[in-house]
C-alpha positions as CSV (number, residue, x, y, z in Angstrom):
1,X,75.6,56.9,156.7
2,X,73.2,59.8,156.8
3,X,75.9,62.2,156.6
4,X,77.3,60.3,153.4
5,X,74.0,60.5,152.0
6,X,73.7,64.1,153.1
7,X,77.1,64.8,150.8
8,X,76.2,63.1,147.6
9,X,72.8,64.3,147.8
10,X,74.6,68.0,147.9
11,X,76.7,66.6,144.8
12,X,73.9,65.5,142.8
13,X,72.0,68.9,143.6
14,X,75.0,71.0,142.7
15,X,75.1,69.1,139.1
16,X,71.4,70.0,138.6
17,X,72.2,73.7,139.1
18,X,70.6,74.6,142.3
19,X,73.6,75.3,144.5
20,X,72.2,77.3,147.3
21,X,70.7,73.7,148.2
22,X,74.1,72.3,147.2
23,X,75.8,74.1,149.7
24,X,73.3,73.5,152.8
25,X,73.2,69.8,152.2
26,X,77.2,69.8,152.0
27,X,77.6,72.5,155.2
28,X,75.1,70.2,157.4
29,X,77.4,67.1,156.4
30,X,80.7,68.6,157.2
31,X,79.0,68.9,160.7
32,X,77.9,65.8,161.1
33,X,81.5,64.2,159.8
34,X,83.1,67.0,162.4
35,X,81.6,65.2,165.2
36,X,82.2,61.7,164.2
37,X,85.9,62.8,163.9
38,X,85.9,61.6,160.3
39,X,89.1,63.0,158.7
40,X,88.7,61.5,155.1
41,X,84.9,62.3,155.1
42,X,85.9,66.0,156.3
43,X,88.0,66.3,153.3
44,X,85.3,65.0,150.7
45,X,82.8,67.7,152.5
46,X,85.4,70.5,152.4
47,X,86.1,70.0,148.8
48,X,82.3,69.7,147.8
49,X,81.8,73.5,149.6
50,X,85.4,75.0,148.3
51,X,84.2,73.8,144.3
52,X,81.0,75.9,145.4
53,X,82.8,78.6,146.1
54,X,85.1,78.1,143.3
55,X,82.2,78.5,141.1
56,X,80.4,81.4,142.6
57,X,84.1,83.3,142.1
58,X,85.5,83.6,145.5
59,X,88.9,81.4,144.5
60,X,90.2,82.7,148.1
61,X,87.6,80.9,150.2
62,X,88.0,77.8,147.3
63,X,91.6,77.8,147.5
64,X,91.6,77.8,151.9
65,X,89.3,74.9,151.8
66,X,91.0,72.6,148.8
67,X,94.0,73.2,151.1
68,X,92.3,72.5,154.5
69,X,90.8,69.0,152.5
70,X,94.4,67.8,151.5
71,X,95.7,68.7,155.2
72,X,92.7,66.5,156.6
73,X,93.3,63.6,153.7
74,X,96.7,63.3,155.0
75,X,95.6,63.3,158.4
76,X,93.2,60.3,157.6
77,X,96.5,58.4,155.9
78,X,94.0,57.3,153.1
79,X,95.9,57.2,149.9
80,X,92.4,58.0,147.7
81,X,91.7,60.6,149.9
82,X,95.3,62.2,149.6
83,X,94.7,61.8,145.6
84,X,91.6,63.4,145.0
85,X,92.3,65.9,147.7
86,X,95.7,66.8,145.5
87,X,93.1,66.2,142.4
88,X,91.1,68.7,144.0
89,X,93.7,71.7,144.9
90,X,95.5,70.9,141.8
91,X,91.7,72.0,139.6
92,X,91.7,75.0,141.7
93,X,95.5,76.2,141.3
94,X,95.2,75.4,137.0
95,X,91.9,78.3,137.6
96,X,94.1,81.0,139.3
97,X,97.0,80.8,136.6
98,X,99.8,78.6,138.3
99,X,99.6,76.1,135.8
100,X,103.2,74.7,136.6
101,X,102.3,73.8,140.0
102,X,98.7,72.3,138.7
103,X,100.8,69.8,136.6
104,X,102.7,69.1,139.5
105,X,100.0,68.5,141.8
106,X,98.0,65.6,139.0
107,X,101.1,64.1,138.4
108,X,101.2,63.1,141.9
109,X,98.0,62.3,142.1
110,X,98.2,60.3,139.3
111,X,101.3,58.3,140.3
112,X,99.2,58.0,143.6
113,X,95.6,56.5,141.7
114,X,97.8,54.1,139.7
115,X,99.2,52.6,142.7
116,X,95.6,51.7,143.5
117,X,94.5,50.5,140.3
118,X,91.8,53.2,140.6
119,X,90.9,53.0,136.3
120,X,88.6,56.3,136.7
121,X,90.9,58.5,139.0
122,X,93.9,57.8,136.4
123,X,91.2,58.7,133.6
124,X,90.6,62.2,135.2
125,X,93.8,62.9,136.3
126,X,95.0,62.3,132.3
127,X,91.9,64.8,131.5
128,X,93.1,67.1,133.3
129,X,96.7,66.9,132.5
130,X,96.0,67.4,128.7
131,X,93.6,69.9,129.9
132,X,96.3,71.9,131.3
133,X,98.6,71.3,128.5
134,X,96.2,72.5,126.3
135,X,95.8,76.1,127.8
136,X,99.4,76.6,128.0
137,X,99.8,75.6,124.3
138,X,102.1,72.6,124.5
139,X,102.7,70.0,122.0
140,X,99.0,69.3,120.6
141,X,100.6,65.2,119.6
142,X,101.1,65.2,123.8
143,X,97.7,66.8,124.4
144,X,95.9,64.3,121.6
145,X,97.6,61.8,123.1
146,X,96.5,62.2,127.3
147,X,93.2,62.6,125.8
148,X,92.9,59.3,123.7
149,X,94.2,57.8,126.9
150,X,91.6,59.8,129.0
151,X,89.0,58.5,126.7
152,X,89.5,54.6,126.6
153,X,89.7,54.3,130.3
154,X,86.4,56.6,130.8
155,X,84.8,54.3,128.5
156,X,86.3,50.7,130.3
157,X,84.7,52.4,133.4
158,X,81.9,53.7,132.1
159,X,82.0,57.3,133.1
160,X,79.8,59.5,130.8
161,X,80.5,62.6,132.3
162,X,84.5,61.6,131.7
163,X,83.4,60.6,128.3
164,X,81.5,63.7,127.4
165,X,84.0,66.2,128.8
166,X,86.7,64.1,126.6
167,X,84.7,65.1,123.7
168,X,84.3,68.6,124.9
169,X,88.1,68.6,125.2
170,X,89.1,67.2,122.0
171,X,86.8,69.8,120.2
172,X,88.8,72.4,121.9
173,X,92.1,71.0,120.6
174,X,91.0,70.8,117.3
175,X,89.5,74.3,117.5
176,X,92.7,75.3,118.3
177,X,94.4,73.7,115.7
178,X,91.8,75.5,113.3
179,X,90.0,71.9,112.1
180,X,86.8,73.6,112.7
181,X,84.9,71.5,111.3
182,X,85.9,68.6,113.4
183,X,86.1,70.7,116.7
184,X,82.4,70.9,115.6
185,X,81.5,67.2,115.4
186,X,83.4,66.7,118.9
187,X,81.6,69.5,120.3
188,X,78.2,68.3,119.3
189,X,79.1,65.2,120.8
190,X,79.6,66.7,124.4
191,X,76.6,68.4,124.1
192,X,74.4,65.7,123.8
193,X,75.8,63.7,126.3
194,X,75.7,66.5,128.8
195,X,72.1,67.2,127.5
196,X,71.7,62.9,128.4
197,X,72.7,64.0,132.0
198,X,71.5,67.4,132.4
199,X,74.6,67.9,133.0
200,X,74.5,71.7,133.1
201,X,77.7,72.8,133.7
202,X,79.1,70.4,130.8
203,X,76.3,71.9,128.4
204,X,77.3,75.2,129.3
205,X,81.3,74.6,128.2
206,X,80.4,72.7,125.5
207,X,77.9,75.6,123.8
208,X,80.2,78.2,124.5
209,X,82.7,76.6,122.5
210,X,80.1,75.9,120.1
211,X,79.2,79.7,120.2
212,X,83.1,80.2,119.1
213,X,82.8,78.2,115.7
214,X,79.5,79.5,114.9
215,X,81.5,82.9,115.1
216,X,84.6,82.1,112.9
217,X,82.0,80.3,110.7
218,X,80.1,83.7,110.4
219,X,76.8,81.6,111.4
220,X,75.8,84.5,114.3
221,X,72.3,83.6,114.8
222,X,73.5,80.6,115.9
223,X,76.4,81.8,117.9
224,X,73.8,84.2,119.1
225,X,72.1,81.3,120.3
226,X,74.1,79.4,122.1
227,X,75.8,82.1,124.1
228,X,72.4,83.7,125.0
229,X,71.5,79.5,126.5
230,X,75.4,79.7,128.2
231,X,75.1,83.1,129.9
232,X,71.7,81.7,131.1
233,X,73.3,78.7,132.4
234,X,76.2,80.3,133.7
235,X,73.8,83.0,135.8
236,X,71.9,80.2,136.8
237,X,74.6,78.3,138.2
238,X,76.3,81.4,139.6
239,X,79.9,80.0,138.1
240,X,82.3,83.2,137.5
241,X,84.3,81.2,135.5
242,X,82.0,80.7,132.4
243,X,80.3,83.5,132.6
244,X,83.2,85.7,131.7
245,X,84.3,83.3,129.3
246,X,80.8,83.6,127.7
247,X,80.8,87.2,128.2
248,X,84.3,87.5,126.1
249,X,83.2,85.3,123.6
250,X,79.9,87.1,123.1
251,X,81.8,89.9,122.6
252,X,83.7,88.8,119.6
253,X,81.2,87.5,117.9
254,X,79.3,91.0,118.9
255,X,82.1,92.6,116.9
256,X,82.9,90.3,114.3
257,X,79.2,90.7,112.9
258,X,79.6,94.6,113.4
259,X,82.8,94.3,111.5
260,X,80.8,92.4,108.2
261,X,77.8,94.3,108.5
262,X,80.3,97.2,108.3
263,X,81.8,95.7,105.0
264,X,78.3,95.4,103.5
265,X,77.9,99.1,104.5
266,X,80.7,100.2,102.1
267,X,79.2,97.9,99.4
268,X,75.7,99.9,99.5
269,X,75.4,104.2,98.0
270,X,75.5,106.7,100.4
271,X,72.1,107.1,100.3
272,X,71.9,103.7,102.3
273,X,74.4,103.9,104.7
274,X,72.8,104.3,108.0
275,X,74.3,107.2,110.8
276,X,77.6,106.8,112.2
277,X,76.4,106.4,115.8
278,X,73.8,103.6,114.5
279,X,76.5,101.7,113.2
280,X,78.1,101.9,116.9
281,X,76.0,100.7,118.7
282,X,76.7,96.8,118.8
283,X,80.4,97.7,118.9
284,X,80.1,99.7,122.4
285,X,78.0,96.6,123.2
286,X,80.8,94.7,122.8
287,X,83.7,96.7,124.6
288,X,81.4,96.8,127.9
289,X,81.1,93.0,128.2
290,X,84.6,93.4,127.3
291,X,85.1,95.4,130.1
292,X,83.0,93.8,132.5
293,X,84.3,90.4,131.6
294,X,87.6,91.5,132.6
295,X,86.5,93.1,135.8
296,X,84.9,89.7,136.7
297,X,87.9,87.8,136.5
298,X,90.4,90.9,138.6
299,X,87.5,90.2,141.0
300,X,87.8,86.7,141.1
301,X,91.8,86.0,140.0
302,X,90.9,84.0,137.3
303,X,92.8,85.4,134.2
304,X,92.4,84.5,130.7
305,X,94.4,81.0,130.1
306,X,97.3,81.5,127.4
307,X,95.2,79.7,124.4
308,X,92.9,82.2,124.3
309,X,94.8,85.3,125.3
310,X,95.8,85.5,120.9
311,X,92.3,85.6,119.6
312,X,90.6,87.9,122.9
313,X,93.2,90.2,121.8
314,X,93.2,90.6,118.0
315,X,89.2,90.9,118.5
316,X,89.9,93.6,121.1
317,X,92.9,95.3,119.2
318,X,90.6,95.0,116.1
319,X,88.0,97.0,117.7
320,X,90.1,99.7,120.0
321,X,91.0,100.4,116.2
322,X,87.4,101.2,114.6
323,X,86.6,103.0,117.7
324,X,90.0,104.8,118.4
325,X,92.3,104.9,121.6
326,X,90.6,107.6,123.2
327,X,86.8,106.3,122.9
328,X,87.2,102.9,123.1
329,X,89.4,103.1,126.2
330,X,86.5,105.4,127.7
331,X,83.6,102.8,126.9
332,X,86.0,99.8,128.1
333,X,86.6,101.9,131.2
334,X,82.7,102.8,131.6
335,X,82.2,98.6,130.7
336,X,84.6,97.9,133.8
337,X,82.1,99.8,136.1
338,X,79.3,97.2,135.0
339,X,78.1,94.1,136.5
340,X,78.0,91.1,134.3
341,X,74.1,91.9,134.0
342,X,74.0,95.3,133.4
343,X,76.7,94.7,130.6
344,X,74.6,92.0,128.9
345,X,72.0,95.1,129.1
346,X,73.9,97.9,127.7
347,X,72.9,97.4,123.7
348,X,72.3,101.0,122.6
349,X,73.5,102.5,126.0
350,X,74.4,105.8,124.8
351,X,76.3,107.9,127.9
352,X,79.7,108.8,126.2
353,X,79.0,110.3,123.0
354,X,80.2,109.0,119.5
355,X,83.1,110.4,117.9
356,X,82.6,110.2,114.0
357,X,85.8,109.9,111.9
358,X,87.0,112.1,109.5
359,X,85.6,112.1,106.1
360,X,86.7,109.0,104.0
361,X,88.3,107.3,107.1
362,X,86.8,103.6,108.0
363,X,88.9,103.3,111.3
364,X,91.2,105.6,113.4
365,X,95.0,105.4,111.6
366,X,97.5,103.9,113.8
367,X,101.0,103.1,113.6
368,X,101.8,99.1,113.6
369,X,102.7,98.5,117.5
370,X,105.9,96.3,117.5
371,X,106.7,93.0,118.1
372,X,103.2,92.1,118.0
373,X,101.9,94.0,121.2
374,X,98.8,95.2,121.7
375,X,97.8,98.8,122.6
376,X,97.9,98.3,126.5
377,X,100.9,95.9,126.3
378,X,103.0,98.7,125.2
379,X,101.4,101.0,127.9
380,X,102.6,98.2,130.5
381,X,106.0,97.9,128.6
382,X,106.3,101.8,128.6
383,X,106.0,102.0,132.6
384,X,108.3,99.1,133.4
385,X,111.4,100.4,131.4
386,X,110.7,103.8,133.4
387,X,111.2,101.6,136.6
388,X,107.7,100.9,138.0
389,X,107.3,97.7,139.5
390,X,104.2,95.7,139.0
391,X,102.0,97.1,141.8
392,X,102.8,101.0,140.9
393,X,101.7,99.7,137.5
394,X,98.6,98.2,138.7
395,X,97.9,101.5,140.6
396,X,98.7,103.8,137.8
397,X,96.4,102.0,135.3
398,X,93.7,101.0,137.7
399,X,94.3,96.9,137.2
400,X,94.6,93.8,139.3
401,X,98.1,92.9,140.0
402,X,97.4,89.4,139.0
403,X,96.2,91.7,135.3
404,X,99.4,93.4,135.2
405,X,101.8,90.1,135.9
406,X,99.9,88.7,133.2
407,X,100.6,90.9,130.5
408,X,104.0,91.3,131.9
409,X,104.5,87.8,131.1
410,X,102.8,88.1,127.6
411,X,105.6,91.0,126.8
412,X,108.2,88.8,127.7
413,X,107.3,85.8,125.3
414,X,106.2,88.7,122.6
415,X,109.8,90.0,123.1
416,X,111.8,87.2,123.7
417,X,112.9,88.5,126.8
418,X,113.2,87.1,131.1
419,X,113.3,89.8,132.7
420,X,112.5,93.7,133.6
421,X,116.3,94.8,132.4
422,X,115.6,92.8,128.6
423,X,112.5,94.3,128.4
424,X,113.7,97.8,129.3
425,X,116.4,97.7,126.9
426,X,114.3,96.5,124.2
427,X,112.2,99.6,125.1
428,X,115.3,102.2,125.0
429,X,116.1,100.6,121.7
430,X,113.1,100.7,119.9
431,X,112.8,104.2,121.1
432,X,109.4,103.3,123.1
433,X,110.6,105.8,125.9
């Protein structure tokens, strides 16, 4: 019993935010269960220490003990073990980008929970299906539709967290279905809950998101506001995860009020205009936590999930096209270099100096890229039709291999291509190479 008590008490500790604690209570009941010989309690401890790693960014350690916790479930012959152990892996898997074996993994945990008549293990395990339907941009009726069922067993059983992180889910569909204003009202919703809880992982996803419509609403001081509480939280907690997704979407908003208070510029006389290399500043801001954001998640293997790869990449594109290829490519570089704190920190940082444009120009001129790629698409696209495989192309461009497979795959869709030879010959056509 004490080493039960040990493991929840870890669990509630972790939800409060104070995981160094978390992980002491949850490493001295793993012990304890160790001795007893306690398969299924081994399992819950392992998973309880491999989400702590999970959140803290090292995915490898996660990943070793999600899969040691499904081995020892097994081992027990306990069917709820098995599930949430396969629950568990399954969570870990959607983070790293193998979303096609994540939906494999809940569905068979879900067969397994509905075998046991287990009302708030079949809720999650729907949650987290639509969750990872939503990210790879399936049918939004099939997403609407494991969330509505989500929803009424959370509430049969109950489960405010499960509730909460519906809503939190919900707003995120309709975000990206472009219903702002309801993505608002569900967001809200998750927010107070999770403020009901103190929930602060949950408040931290839900103000992010609500940091993303205060940016396409224009509303910055608010956006500003609730990614400056989100990068607080996410520091706090030490979770990788959020904090480059707060990072990214602190960018954009970074750059989307540079971009307006650039259009008011051209409204006022020249004798208002302020310098060039004042008007930069916010936007070299925005590239290094750019930069640094995209560092965090090489470092960690978690890559940006498909729904948001569009948007992060016309904000970006829009930018590398104010600043032009060869200085923005020199901040981004010089934002890769940062830690996620010294980024936050870089407003103003002057160390690569400003390249004015010519006379009349507002933004570098630039020949439409095709198909719809972005800048450093087409650099990837150049190098695999001259033969490079993915590794030579992480090496030549100084990027994760898990970077480069991801924009390999982004080509493909772009081009409507499956492989290296289709994308090659789309190159030698197009005259690319």
């Amino acid at each position: 019993m004490y080493a039960k008590a040990l493991l929840l008490l870890g669990m509630l500790v972790s939800i409060q935010g104070n995981h160094n604690r978390a992980e002491e209570l949850c490493t001295e009941s793993l012990e304890l269960f160790r001795k007893l010989k306690d398969s299924r309690s081994i399992a819950s401890a392992l998973y309880q220490l491999g989400r702590l790693a999970w959140m803290r960014g090292d995915l490898k350690q996660a990943r070793s003990l999600a899969e040691d916790a499904l081995v020892y479930s097994r081992e027990s012959g306990h069917r709820g073990s098995t599930a949430w152990s396969l629950f568990r892996l399954a969570r870990l898997v959607i983070e790293q980008g193998e979303y096609a074996r994540g939906r494999a993994l809940l569905e068979e945990n879900l067969v397994l929970h509905r075998k046991m008549g287990n009302k708030r293990a079949v809720a999650a395990a729907l949650y987290h299906l639509a969750w990872v339907h939503l990210i790879t941009e399936s049918d939004p009726d099939v997403v609407h539709s494991l969330i509505a069922r989500a929803l009424t067993l959370f509430k049969e059983v109950g489960d405010k967290e499960g509730i909460a992180y519906s809503f939190y889910l919900s707003g995120r569909l309709a975000f990206s279905q472009d219903n702002i204003v309801t993505a608002h009202t569900h967001l809200q919703e998750s927010e107070a809950l999770f403020r009901e809880m103190l929930h602060q992982e949950g408040i931290g996803w839900a103000i992010s998101m609500l940091g993303r419509v205060a940016t396409i609403q224009a509303d910055y001081k608010a956006a500003h506001s609730f990614y400056k509480e989100c990068l607080e939280i996410a520091r706090k907690l030490d979770y990788k995860g959020l904090l480059a997704f707060c990072m990214e979407g602190f960018a954009a908003m970074i750059a989307a009020q540079e971009t307006q208070n650039r259009e008011r510029e051209d409204r006022k006389t020249s004798s208002q205009h302020t310098t060039y290399e004042e008007a930069l500043s916010n936007t070299w801001w925005a590239v290094h936590l750019w930069g640094a954001a995209e560092a965090l998640r090489e470092k960690t293997g978690m890559p940006i999930v498909p729904i948001e790869r569009a948007a992060y990449e016309r904000s970006v594109e829009a930018t590398r096209k104010q600043l032009g290829e060869e200085q923005f490519a020199a901040v981004w570089a010089e934002g890769r270099t940062m830690s996620p704190s010294q980024a936050l920190n870089s407003q103003g940082r002057r160390s690569i100096p400003a390249q004015a444009p010519k006379t009349g120009q507002a933004i570098s001129s630039r020949t439409p890229l095709p198909a719809g790629l972005t800048a450093r698409e087409l650099e990837v696209l150049r190098l695999v039709a001259q033969g490079m495989t993915s590794a030579q192309v992480a090496e030549h461009l100084t990027l994760s291999l898990l970077t480069v497979n991801t924009y390999v795959r982004s080509i493909y869709s772009k081009l409507g291509v499956t492989s290296r030879s289709g994308a090659t010959r789309y190159a030698i056509e197009h005259k690319l190479v």
